[in-house]
LUMTIBA-65062 format. One record per residue (C-alpha): residue number from 1; residue in one letter; x, y, z. Coordinates in steps of 0.1 Angstrom, whole numbers, plus 5000, padded with zeros to 4 digits. Layout:
BEGIN
NUM:a:X:Y:Z
...
END
This chain:
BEGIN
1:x:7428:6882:7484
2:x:7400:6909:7482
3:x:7368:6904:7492
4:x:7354:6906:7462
5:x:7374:6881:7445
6:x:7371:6856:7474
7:x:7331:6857:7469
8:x:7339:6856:7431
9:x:7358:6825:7440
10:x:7339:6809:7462
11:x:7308:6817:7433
12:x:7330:6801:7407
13:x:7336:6771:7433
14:x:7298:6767:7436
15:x:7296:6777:7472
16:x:7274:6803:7473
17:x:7240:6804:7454
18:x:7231:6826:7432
19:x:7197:6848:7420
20:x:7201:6823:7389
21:x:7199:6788:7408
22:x:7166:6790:7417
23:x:7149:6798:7381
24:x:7143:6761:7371
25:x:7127:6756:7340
26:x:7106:6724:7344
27:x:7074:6713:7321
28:x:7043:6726:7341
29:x:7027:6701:7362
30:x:6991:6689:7367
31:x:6962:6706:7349
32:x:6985:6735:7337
33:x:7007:6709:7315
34:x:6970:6699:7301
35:x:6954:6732:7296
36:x:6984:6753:7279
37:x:7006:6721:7261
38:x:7021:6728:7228
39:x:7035:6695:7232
40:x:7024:6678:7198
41:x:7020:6644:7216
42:x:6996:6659:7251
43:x:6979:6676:7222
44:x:6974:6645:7202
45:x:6965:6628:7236
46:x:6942:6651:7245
47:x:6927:6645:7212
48:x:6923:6610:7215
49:x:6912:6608:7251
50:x:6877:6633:7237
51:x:6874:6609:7209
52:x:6870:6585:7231
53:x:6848:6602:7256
54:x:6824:6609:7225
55:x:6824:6577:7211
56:x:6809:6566:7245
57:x:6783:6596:7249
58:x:6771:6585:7211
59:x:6772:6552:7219
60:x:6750:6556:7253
61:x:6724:6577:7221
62:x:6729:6546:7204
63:x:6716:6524:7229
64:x:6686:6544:7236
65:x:6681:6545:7197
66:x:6683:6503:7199
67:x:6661:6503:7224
68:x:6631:6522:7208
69:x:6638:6499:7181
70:x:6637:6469:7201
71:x:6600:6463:7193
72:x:6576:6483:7172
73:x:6555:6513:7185
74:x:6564:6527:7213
75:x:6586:6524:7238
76:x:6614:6547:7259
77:x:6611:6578:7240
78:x:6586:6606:7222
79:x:6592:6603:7183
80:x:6608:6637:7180
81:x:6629:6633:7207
82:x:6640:6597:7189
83:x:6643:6624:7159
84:x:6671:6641:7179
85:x:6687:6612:7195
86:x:6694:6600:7161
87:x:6709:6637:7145
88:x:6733:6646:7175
89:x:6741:6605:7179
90:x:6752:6609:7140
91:x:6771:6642:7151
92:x:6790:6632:7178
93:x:6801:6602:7160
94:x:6811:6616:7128
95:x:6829:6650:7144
96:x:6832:6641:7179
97:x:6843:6604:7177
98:x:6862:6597:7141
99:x:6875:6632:7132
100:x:6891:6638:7164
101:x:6905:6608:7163
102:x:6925:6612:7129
103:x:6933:6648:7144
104:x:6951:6631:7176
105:x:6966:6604:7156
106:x:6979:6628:7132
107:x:6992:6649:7161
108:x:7012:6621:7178
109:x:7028:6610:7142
110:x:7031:6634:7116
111:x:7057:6656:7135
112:x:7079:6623:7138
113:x:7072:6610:7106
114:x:7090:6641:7091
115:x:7117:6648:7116
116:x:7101:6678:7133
117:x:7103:6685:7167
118:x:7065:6700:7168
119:x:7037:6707:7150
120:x:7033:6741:7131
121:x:7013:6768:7153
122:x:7016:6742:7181
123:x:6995:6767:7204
124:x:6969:6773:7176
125:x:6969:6735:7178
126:x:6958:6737:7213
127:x:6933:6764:7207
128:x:6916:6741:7181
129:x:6914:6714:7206
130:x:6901:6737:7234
131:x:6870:6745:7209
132:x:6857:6712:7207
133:x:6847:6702:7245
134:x:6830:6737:7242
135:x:6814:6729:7210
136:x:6803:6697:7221
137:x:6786:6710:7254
138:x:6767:6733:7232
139:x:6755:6704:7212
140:x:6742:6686:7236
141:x:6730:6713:7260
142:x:6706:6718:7224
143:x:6688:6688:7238
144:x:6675:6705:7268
145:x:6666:6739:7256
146:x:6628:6747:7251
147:x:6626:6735:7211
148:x:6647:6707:7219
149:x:6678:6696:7195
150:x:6683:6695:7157
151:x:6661:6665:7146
152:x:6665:6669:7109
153:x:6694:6642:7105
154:x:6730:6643:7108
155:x:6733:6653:7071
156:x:6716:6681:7072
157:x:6693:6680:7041
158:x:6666:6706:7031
159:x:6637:6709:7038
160:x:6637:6691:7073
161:x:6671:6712:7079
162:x:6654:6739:7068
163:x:6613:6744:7068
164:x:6610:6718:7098
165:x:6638:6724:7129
166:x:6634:6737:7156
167:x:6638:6772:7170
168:x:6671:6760:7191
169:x:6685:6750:7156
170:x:6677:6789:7140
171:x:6713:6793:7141
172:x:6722:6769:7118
173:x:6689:6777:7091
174:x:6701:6816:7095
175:x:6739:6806:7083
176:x:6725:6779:7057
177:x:6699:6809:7041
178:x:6723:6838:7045
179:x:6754:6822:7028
180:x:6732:6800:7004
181:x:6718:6832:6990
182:x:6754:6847:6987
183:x:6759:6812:6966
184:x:6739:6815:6943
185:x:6738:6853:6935
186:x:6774:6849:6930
187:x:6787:6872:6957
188:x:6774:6902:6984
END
């Protein structure tokens, strides 16, 4: 026997390890299997597990809003700063506490409902997570900045939304004038 076919042998035999042996694919561990999943279910977890974190941050508003109200006059908090507790608690819970939640439900079941093995785009589906803790930290860094957070109401209505918010909310009356001209001049 040759050389070479005694170390082809003894490759075949599973003696001798190859370049190939050692490139395991395994799911990533740790953070890394949070931060880049397209797993539909981590995704849907990940979801569910914010929803939850901003249904307590609204709640803890909540109870500051309950406690002004405790008795009349008042009490904890300056009226414009009650103002905001009451917009960004009506926020967080509509698109930080329910919303996300249907997301991560639908997440987890739609892809075994219908058979697939993921979601569509599954790391477009990530990215759309990702956006919200960001979002979020924006929102309620608005509390702190000099003009203090929206305190027009979580719905949004004009004129408080509009004549009355603050300079931290300019964003929001910029968008609502530019596009609501384009809306009603039908176009550019």
């Amino acid at each position: 026997m040759t050389d070479m076919s005694r170390q082809e042998a003894e490759i075949a035999a599973g003696h001798i390890d190859t370049e190939q042996d050692h490139h395991e694919h395994q799911p990533a561990k740790r953070l890394k299997r949070w931060l880049f999943t397209t797993n539909h279910k981590d995704i849907g977890t990940l979801y569910l597990l914010f929803s939850l974190t901003m249904f307590f941050v609204g709640g803890a508003m909540a109870m500051v809003i309950r406690a002004e109200l405790f008795q009349p006059g008042l009490q904890l908090v300056e009226p414009n700063f009650f103002n905001q507790m009451t917009t960004v608690h009506g926020l967080i819970m509509v698109f930080g506490a329910v919303m996300p939640a249907f997301t991560g439900l639908a997440n987890w079941m739609i892809p075994m409902m219908i058979g697939a093995p993921d979601m569509a785009l599954p790391r477009m589906n990530n990215w759309s997570f990702w956006i919200l803790p960001f979002a979020f930290s924006l929102l309620l860094a608005s509390l702190f900045m000099e003009g203090g957070g929206p305190n027009f109401g979580w719905t949004f209505y004009a004129p408080l939304s509009t004549a009355y918010s603050p300079a931290s909310t300019g964003l929001v009356r910029i968008c609502h004038s530019h596009y609501g001209d384009k809306l009603h001049h039908g176009g550019d």
